[in-house]
C-alpha positions in Angstrom: 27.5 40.5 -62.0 26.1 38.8 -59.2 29.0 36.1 -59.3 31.6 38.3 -59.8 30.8 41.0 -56.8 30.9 38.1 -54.3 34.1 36.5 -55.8 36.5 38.0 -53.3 35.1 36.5 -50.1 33.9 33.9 -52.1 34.3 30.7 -49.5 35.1 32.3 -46.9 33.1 31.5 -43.6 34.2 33.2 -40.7 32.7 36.5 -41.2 35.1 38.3 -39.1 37.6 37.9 -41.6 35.1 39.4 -44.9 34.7 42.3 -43.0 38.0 42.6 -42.3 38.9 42.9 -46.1 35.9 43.6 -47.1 33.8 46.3 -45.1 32.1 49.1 -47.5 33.2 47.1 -50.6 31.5 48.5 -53.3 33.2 47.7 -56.5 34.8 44.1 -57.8 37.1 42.2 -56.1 39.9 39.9 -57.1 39.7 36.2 -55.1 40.9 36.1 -51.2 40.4 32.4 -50.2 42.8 29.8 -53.0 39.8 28.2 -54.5 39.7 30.8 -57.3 43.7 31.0 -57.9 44.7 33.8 -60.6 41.5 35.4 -61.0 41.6 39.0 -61.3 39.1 41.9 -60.1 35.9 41.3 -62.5 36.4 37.5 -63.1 34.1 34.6 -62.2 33.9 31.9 -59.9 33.2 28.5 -61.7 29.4 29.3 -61.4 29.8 32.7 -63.5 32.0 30.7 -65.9 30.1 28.1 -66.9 27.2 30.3 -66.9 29.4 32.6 -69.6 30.0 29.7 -71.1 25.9 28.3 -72.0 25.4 32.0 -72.8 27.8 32.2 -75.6 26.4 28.6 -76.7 23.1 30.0 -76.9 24.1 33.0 -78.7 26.0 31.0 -81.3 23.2 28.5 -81.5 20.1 30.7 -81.5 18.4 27.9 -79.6 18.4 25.3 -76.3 19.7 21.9 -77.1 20.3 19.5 -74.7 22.5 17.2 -76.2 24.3 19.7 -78.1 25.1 21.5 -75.0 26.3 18.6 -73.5 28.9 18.5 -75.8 29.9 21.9 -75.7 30.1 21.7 -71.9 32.0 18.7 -71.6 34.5 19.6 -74.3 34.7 23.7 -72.2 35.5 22.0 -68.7 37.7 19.8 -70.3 39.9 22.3 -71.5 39.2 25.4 -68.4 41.5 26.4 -65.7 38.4 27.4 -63.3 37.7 25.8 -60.1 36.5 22.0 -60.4 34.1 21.3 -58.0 32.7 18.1 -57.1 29.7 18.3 -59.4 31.8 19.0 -62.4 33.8 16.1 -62.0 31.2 13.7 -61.3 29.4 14.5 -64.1 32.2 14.5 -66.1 32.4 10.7 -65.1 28.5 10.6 -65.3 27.7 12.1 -69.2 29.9 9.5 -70.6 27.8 7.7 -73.9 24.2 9.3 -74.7 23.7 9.7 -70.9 22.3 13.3 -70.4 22.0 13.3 -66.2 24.8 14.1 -64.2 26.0 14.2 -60.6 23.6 14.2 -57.8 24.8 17.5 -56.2 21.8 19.4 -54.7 24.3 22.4 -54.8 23.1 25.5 -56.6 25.2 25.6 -59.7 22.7 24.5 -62.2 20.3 26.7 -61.1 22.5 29.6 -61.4 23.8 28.9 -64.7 20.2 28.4 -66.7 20.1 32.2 -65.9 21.6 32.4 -69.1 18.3 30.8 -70.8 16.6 33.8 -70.2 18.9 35.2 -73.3 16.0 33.2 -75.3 12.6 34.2 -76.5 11.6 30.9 -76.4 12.5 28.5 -73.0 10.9 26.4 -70.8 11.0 24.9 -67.5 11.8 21.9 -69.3 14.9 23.5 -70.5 16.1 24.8 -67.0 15.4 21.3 -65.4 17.2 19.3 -68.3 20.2 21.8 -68.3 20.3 21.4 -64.0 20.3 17.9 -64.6 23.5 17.7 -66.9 25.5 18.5 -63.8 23.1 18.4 -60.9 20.2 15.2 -60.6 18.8 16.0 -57.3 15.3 15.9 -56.1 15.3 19.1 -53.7 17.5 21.3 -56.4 14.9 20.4 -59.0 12.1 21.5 -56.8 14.1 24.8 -56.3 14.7 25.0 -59.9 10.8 24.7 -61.0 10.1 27.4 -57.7 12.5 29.8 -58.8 11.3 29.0 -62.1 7.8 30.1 -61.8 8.5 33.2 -59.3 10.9 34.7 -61.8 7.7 34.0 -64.6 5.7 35.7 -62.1 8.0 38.3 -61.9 7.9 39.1 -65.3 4.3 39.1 -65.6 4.3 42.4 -63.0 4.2 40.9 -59.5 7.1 41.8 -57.1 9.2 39.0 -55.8 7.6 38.8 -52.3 4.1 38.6 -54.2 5.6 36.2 -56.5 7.1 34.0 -53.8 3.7 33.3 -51.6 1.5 33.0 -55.3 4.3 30.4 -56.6 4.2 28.7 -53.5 0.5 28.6 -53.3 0.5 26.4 -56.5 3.0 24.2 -55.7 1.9 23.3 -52.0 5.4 22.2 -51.5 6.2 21.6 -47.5 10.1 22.0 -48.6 9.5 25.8 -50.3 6.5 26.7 -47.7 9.0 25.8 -44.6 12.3 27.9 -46.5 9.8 31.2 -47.0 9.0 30.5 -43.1 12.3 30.6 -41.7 13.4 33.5 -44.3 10.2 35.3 -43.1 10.8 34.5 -39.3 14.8 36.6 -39.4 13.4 38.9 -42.2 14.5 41.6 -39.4 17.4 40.1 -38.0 20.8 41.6 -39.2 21.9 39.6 -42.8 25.4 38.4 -41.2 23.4 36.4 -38.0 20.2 35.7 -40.2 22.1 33.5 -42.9 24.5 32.4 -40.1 21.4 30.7 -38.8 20.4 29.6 -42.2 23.2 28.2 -43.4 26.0 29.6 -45.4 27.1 26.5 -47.5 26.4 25.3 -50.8 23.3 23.1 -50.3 19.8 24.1 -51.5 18.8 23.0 -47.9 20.8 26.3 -46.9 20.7 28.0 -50.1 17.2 28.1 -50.4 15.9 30.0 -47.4 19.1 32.3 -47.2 18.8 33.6 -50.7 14.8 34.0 -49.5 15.7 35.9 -46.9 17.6 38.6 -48.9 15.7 38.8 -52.0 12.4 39.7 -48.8 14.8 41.5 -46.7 16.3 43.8 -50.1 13.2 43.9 -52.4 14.0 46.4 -55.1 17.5 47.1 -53.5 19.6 45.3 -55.8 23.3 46.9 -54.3 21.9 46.5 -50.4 21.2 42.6 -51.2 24.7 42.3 -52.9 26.5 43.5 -50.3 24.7 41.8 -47.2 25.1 38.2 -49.1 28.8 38.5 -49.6 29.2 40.1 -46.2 27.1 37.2 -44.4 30.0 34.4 -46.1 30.3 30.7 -47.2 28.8 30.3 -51.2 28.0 33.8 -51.5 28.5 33.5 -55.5 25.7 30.9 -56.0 23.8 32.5 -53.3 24.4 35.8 -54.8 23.5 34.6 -58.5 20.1 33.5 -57.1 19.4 36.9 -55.6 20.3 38.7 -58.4 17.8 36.6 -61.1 15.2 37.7 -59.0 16.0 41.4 -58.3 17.4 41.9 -62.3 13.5 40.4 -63.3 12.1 42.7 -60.9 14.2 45.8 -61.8 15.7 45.1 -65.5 19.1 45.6 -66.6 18.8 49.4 -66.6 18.5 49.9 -63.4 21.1 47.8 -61.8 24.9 49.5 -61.4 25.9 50.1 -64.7 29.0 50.9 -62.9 29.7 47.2 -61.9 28.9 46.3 -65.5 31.6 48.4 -66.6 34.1 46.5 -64.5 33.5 42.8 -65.4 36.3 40.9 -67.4 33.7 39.5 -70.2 30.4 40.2 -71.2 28.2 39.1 -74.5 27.0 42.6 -76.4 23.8 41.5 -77.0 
């Protein structure tokens, strides 16, 4: 939902032009920018896609297998008009023979996708690390991957996200997490457009990190009010987005997140 929401601005940067087209938008939105070419209102970026995609693997499956999934991906982006980014194609090169690691993007992709792991009763943090890796072999997304890992565990367990995010980075006693929740902390009262600005809007964990910290301290509990300030604020809102809203969805469950936006997606799994 996440992914879909911040498809039409998806990519767009100057944040002059989002609110242009995009001021008080409250429902989905087909594509402006030409990355996402003949997606409609309630599609996917490649992200949202391909996280579709391990979803319906898992479902058909009943379980996480690495190698299996491997497969399944390479033989879905072989055969998908979505967006190709740079880490797909790589790792398309990469996963040729019993090779299981991919590019070394520290993009936000993987992370995003192993959302659909959660479908699982049984998952691990090995899963969401071997999955990232399949597309995305970098040593600062793996540490985000683990972090965002153990706060949405947290989560779950009853602590809210803020709580979740200074325990989970208590334990890790990583300088890379404890400086991001510094600088999210430092603009948590600056304005969402001028704090990510500052940030970074792109598609890096370097930026993508502290920005989707910011709005998931900044919009605790307010799912819609994080939604609209990431896509309003530009660049990779979708992955940034996606992020956000596997935090807030643990915190709040499905129930209470706009039914209304549910309603409007192209595909979804009854499950």
């Amino acid at each position: 939902m996440a992914d879909s929401f911040a498809l039409g601005p998806h990519w767009i940067y100057d944040t002059s032009v989002i609110a242009k087209h995009f001021e008080g938008m409250d429902s989905l939105m087909k594509p402006l920018a030409p990355y996402h070419k003949g997606k409609k209102a309630g599609a996917f970026t490649h992200y949202g896609d391909q996280t579709l995609h391990l979803l319906k693997t898992l479902v058909a499956a009943g379980k996480f297998d690495i190698a299996n999934y491997k497969q399944a991906w390479l033989s879905y982006v072989g055969q998908s008009a979505m967006y190709m980014d740079h880490a797909t194609k790589e790792s398309i090169d990469l996963l040729k023979g019993d090779s299981l690691i991919g590019s070394s993007s520290d993009e936000l992709g993987g992370l995003v996708r192993g959302a659909a792991l959660y479908y699982l009763e049984d998952y691990s943090l090995t899963d969401f690390i071997s999955q990232n890796q399949l597309t995305h072999n970098n040593p600062l997304v793996l540490t985000v991957v683990e972090f965002y890992y153990l706060v949405i565990e947290a989560i779950l367990e009853g602590l809210s996200p803020s709580k979740a995010i200074q325990a989970v980075s208590s334990k890790l006693d990583n300088k890379v997490i404890d400086e991001a929740i510094k600088q999210a902390q430092a603009l948590v009262d600056i304005e969402a457009t001028k704090a990510i600005g500052s940030l970074g809007q792109s598609c890096s964990s370097k930026y993508g990190l502290p920005s989707s910290l910011y709005l998931i301290l900044k919009y605790e509990g307010d799912y819609m009010g994080a939604m609209k300030a990431n896509v309003m604020s530009g660049g990779d809102s979708a992955s940034r987005g996606m992020v956000v809203g596997m935090v807030l969805g643990a915190q709040l469950g499905f129930e209470d997140l706009p039914q209304y936006l549910v309603n409007q997606l192209e595909e979804s799994l009854p499950i």
